[in-house]
N, C-alpha and C positions, 0 to 999 in steps of 0.2 A: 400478542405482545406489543408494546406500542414503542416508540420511541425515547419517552421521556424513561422510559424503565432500563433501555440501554445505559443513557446518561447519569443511571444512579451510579453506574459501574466507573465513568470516566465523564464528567461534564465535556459538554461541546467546547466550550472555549478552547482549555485545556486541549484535549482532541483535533482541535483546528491547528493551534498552537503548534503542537506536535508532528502533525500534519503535514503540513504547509511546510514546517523546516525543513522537516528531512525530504520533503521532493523537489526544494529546490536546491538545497545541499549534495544529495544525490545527482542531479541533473548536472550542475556544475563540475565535480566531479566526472563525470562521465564524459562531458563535453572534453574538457580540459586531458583528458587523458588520451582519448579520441583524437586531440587535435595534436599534441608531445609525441605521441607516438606516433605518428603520420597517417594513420587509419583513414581520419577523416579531418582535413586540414580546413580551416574556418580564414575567410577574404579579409576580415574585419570585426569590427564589434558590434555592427549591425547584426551581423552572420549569428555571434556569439549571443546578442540581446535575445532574439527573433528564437533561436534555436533553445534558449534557455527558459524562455516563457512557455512555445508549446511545449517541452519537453515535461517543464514543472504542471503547466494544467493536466495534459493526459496523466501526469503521474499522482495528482493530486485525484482526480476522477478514480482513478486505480485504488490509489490507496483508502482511499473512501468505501470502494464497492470490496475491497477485503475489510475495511477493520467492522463494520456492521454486522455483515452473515459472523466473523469471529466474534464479536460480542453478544451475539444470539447463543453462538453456542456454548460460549463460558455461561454466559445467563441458565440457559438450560442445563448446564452440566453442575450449576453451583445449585439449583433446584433438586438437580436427580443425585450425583455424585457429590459431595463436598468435599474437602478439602481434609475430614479428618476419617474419613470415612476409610475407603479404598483409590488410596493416592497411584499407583502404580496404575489400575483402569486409568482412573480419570487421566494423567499423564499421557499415558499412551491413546485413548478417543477422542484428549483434546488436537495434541500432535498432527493425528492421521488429519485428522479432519481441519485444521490450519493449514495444513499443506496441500491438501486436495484441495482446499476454496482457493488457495493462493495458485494453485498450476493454472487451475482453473481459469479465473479471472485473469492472470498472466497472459495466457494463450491468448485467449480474447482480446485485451486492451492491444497485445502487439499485433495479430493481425489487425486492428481496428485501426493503429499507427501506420501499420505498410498499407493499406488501401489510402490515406490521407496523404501520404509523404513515403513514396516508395523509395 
């Protein structure tokens, strides 16, 4: 399966777009919450810059190595199962398996985070 056959599904732009928002909206968030609630109190805005860029790259890396293996697998399930076919399967094979790539990759990127930035 090559690549450009993914991006019939969702162009890259698009994708990137998409992307990018939400892991550095997420990031911000998280920092911000982290920092209100006294969890993890931030010196400055260098703190906040610094902590909000690696935050958003691992998260952009992250979210990259899920939406790919998930667009393989909508790819293949729109091949095998369709959408008018047997919805309740396909529902449920796509689910498990979005959620298994994403614990998945989860695990990984955060221990990948604590070896960087314990």
């Amino acid at each position: 399966m090559k690549l450009r056959d993914l991006h019939d599904l969702i162009p890259f732009r698009n994708l990137f777009k998409l992307v990018f928002g939400f892991a550095i909206s997420l990031q911000v968030i998280i920092i911000l919450v982290n920092h209100l609630t006294g969890f993890y109190e931030l010196n400055g805005i260098y703190q906040f810059i610094s902590r909000v860029i690696f935050g958003s790259t691992l998260g952009l890396l992250a979210t990259f190595a899920v939406v790919y293996p998930d667009l393989i697998v909508i790819k293949l399930l729109n091949e095998k199962i369709g959408w008018n076919e047997k919805v309740f399967v396909r529902v449920i094979i796509q689910f498990f398996l979005t959620v298994l790539i994403g614990g998945i990759i989860a695990a990984c990127v955060t221990y990948f985070s604590h070896v960087l930035n314990p």
